[in-house]
Wavefront OBJ file of the C-alpha trace (Angstrom):
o trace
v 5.317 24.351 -50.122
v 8.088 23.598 -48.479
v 6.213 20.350 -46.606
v 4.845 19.539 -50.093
v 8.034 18.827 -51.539
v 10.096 16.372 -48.571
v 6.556 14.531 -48.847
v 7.310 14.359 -52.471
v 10.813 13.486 -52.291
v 10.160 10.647 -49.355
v 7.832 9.245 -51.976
v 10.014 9.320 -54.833
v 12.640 7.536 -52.394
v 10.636 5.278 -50.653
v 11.269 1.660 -52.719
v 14.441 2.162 -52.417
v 14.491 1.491 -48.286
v 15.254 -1.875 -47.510
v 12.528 -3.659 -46.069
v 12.735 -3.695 -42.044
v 12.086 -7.091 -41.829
v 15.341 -9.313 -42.144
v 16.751 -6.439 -39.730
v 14.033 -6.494 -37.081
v 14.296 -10.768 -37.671
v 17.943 -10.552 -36.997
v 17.711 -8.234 -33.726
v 15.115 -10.672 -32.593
v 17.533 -13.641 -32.775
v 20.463 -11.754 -31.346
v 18.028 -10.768 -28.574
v 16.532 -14.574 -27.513
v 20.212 -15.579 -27.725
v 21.998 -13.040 -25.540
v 18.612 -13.736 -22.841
v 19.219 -17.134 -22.925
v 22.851 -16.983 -22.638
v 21.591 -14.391 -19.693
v 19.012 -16.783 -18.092
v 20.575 -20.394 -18.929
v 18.333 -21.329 -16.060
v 14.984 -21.333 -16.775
v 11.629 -21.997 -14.879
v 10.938 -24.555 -18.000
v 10.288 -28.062 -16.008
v 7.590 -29.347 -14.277
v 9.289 -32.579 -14.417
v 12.228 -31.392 -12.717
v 10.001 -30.139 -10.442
v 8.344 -33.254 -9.855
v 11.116 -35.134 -9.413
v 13.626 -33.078 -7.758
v 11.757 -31.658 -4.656
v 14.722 -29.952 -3.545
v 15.762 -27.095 -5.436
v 15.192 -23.363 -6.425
v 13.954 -21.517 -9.095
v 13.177 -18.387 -11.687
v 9.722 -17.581 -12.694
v 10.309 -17.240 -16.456
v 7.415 -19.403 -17.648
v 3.704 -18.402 -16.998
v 0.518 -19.230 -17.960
v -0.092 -16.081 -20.252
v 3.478 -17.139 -21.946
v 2.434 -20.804 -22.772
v 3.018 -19.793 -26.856
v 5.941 -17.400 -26.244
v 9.749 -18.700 -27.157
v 11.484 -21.634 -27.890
v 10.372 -23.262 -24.748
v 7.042 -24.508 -26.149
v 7.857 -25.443 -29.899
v 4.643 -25.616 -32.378
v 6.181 -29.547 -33.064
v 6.556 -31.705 -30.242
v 9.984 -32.811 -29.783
v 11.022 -36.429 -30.971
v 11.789 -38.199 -27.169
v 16.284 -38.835 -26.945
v 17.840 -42.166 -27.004
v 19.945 -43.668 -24.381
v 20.133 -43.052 -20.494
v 19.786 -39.665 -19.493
v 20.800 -38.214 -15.875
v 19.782 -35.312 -14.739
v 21.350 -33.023 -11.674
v 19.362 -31.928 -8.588
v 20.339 -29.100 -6.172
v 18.150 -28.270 -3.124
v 19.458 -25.327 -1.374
v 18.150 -24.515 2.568
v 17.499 -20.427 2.160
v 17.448 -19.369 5.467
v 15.190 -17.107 5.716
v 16.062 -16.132 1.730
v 16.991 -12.740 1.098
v 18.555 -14.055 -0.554
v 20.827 -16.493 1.527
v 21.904 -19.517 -0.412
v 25.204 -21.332 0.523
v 25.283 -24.540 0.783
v 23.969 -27.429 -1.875
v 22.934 -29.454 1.368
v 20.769 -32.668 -0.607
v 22.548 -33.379 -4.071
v 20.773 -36.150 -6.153
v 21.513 -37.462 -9.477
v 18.048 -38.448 -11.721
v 19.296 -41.738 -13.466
v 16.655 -42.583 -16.382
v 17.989 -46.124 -18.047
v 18.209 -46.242 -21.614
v 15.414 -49.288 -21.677
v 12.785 -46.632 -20.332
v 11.780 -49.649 -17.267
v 12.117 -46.718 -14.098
v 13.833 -43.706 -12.985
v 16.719 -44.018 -10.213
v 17.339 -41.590 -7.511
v 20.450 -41.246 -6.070
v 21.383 -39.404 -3.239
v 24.984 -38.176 -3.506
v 26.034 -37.578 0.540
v 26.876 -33.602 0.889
v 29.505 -34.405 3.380
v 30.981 -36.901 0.704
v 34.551 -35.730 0.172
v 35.498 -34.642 -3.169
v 37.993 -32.256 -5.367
v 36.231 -29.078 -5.879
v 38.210 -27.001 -8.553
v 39.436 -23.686 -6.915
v 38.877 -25.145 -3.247
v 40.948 -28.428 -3.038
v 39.961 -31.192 -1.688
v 36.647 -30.702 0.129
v 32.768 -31.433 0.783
v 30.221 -31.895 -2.012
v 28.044 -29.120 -0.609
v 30.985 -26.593 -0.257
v 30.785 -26.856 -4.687
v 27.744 -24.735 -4.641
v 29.330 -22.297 -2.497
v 32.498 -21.673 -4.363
v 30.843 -21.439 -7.466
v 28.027 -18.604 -6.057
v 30.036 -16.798 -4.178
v 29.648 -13.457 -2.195
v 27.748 -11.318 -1.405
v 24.798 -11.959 -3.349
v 24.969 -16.104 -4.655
v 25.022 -17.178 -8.404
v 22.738 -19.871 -8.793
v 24.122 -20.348 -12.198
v 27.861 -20.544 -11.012
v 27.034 -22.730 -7.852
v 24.933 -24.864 -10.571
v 27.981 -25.422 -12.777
v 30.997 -26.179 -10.227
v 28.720 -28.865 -8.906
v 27.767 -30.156 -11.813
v 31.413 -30.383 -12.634
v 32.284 -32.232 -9.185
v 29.568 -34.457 -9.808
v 30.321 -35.448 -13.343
v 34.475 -35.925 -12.520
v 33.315 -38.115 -9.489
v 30.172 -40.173 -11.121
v 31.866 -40.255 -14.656
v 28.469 -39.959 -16.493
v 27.242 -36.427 -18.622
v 24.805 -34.761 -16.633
v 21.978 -33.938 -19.209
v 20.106 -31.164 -17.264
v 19.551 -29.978 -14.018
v 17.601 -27.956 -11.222
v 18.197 -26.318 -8.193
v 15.385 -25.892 -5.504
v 15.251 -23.560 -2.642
v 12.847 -24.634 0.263
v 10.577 -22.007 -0.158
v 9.600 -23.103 -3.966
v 9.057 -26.821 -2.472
v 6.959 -25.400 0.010
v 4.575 -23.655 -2.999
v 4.814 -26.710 -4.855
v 3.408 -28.907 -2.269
v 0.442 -26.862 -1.295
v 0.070 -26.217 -4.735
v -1.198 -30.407 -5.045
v -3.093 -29.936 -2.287
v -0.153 -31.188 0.417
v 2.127 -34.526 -0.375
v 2.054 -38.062 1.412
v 4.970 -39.269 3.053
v 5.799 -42.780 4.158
v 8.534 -42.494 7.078
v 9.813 -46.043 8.346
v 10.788 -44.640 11.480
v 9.161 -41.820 13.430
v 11.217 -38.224 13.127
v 11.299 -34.894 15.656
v 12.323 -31.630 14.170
v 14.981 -30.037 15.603
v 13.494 -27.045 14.807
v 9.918 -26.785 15.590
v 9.756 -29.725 17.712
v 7.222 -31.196 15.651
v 6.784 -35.017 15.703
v 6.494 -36.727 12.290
v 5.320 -40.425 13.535
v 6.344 -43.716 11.628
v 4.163 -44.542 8.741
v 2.369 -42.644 6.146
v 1.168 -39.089 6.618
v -0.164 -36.332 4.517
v 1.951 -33.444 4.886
v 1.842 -29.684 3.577
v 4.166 -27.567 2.266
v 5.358 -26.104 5.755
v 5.512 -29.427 7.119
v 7.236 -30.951 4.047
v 10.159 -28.502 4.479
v 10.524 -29.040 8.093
v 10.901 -32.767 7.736
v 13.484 -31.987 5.198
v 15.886 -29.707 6.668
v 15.885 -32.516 9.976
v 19.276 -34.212 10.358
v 20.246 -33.842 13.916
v 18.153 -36.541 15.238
v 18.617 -39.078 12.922
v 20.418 -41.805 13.274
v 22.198 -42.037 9.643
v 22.552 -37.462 10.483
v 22.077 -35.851 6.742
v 22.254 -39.612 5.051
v 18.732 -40.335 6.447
v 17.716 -36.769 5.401
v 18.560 -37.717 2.009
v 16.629 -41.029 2.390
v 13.133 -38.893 3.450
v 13.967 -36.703 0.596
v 13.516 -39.615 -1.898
v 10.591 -40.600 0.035
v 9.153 -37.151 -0.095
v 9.990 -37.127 -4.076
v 8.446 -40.706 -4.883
v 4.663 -39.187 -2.770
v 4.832 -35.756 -5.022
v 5.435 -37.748 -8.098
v 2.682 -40.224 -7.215
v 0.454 -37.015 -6.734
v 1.296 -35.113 -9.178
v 0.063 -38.442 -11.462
v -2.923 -38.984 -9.361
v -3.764 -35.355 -10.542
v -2.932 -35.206 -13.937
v -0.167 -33.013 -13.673
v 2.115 -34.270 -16.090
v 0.427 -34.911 -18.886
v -1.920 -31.578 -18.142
v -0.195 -28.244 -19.819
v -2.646 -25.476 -17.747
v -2.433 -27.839 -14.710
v 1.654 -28.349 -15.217
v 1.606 -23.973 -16.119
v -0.082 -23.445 -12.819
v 2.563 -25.781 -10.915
v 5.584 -24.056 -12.302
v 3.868 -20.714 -11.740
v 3.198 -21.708 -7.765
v 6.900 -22.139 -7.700
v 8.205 -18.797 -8.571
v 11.421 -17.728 -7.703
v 11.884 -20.976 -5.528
v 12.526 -23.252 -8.810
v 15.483 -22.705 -11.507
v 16.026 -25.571 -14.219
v 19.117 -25.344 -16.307
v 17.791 -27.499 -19.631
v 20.626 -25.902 -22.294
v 21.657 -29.546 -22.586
v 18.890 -30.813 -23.038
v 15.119 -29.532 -23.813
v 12.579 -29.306 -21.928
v 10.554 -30.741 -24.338
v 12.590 -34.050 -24.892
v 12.640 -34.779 -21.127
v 8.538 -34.540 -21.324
v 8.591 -36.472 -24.516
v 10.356 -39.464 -22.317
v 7.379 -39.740 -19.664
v 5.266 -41.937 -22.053
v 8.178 -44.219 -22.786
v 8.843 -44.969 -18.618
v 7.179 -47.717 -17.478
v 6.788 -46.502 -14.058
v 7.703 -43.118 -13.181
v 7.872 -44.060 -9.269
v 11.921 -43.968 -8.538
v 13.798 -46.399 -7.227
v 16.026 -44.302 -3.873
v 19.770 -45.228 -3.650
v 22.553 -43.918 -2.013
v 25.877 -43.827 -3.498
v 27.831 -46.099 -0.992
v 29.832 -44.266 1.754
v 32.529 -45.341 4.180
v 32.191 -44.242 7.802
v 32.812 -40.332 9.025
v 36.315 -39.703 8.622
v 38.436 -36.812 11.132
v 36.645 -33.873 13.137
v 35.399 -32.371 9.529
v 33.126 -35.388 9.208
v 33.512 -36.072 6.068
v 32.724 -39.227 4.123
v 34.641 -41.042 1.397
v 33.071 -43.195 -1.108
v 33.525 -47.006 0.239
v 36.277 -48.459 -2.285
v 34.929 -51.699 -3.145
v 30.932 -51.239 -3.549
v 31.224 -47.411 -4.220
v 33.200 -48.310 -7.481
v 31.098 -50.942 -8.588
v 28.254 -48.985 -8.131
v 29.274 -45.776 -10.044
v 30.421 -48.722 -12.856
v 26.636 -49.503 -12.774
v 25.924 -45.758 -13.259
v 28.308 -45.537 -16.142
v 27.131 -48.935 -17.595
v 23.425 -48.078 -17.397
v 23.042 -51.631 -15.165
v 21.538 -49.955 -12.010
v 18.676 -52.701 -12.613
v 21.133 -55.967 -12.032
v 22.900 -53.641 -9.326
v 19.681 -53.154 -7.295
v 18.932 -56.948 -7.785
v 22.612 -57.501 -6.305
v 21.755 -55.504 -3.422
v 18.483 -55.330 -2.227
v 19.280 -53.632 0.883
v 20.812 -50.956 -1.111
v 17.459 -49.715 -1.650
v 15.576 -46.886 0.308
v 11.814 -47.781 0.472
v 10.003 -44.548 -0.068
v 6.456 -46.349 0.628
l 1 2 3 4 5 6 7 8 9 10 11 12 13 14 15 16 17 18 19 20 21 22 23 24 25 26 27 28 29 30 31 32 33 34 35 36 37 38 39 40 41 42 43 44 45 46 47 48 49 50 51 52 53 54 55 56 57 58 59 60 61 62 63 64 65 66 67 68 69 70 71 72 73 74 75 76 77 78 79 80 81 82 83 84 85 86 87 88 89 90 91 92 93 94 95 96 97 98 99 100 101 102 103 104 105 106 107 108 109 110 111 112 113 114 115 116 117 118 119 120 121 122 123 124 125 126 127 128 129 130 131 132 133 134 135 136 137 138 139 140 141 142 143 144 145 146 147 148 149 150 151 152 153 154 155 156 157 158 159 160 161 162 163 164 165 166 167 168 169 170 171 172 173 174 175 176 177 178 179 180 181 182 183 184 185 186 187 188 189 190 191 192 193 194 195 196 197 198 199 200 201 202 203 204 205 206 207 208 209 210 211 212 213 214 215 216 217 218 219 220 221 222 223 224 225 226 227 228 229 230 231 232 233 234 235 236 237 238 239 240 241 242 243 244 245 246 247 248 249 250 251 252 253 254 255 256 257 258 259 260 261 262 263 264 265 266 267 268 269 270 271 272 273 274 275 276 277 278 279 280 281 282 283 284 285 286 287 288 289 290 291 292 293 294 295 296 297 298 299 300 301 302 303 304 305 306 307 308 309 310 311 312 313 314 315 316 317 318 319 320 321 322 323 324 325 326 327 328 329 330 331 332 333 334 335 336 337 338 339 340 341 342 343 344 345 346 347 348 349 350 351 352 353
């Protein structure tokens, strides 16, 4: 009897409940925005990927998510106007447990407003600079203040360096991407291994391999050992920034040769290789814009430069950007005239084939 009549009463009662949905809408929202707020860096692009070759990673997107979130909109997104530049991070692990320190290759993706070719610009970690809360120090010492101890931020590392690098290049850094060596290495055995044309042959310090002048196809071990090699080099990290490029332009030409970028399940299964090895910070700008600008390019094989640098300077051996072509270069930057600047300077250019 006594069940009969709260059944009763819950009827009589019923309309006047508010309907659930607006609530369980608005908890939703508040949700996606406190995660993203959470996760600013997200595993969200293969282009990054492509061209940054250097830096580290969160496995957010999968395969099975490829409808889930604002990531993949149901309308494609309408490609931006103007030059874009875009901030890679490639971060040795050492051994990764994780251990990352030091931003040790630090390149700035330059994409000119008149679409013709992406730039890549090698900015030299030992390149003294003012890093906020550490004075006047080295480029690759930004990543470390901002991470800190005991366990690194990748975020925090992400965003003093992107600070340094925007106060020293004077351009807006669009998006960005750190990558540790261990997501490279998935990456490139991921396409099946990545050609590399060396002008000069190279011996690992570490393994005591021998990379010979020329072109070689190399694997994803063998990709990161020719990348962490600086010791025996004539030009020390400046020529490991060089074989970076050069390691960049032969997964981008892959990547092409296999459909990659234009391929969602192909470009799914290349971020998912990556895992934890690749984070991309795109709160500036969408993934899906940067995607959208691939058509427009055309040629998406980048041009390597090196911001100009004077010789080592004291026992710290640091580098300071060479007054007179340093400045006119980072005007060219600014200016969106890197195309009259390379024709200026020819040798400026680092041949990546």
């Amino acid at each position: 009897m006594i069940e009969d009549d709260l059944r009763a009463a819950f009827t009589r009662h019923e309309q006047l409940t508010p309907s659930t949905g607006p609530v369980r809408a608005a908890i939703d929202r508040l949700a996606a925005t406190r995660r993203r707020r959470r996760q600013r860096f997200q595993a969200a692009g293969v282009a990054f990927a492509l061209l940054a070759a250097l830096g580290v990673g969160v496995p957010q997107l999968r395969p099975d998510r490829a409808e889930e979130g604002p990531l993949l909109p149901a309308r494609p997104a309408a490609p931006p106007s103007g030059a874009l530049n875009v901030l890679l991070l490639g971060v040795d692990g050492f051994g990764e447990n994780p251990s990352y320190r030091l931003a040790d290759s630090v390149l700035l993706l330059h994409v000119p407003a008149d679409r013709s070719r992406p730039y890549l610009i090698s900015l030299p970690r030992d390149l003294e600079v003012t890093v906020p809360g550490r004075g006047v120090d080295k480029l690759n010492s930004a990543f470390y203040g901002g991470a800190a101890e005991p366990r690194p931020d990748l975020d925090a590392g992400y965003d003093l360096t992107r600070r340094v690098v925007t106060d020293l290049t004077g351009v807006r850094v669009d998006a960005g991407a750190v990558l540790t060596f261990s997501g490279l290495r998935r990456i490139t055995d991921a396409v099946d291994g990545v050609e590399v044309c060396l002008p000069d042959e190279v011996r690992s310090w570490h393994t005591r391999r021998v990379f010979p002048a020329g072109c070689q196809q190399l694997d994803g071990a063998a990709s990161v050992d020719l990348l962490r090699q600086r010791r025996y080099l004539p030009d020390g990290a400046i020529d490991r920034d060089r074989n970076a490029q050069r390691y960049v332009a032969g997964l981008v030409r892959r990547a092409v040769a296999q459909d990659v970028l234009s391929n969602p399940v192909r470009l799914a299964a290349l971020l998912s290789a990556a895992g934890e090895g690749l984070t991309v910070d795109d709160d500036g700008l969408p993934l899906t814009g940067l995607v959208a600008v691939l058509p427009e390019l055309r040629s998406v094989d980048p041009v390597g430069l090196s911001l100009p640098v004077g010789p080592p300077v004291g026992d710290a051996s640091r580098l300071q950007l060479d007054p007179k072509p340093g400045r006119a270069f980072l005007a060219a930057l600014r200016e969106d005239r890197l195309a009259q600047w390379v024709e200026q300077h020819p040798e400026q250019v680092n041949r990546t084939r």
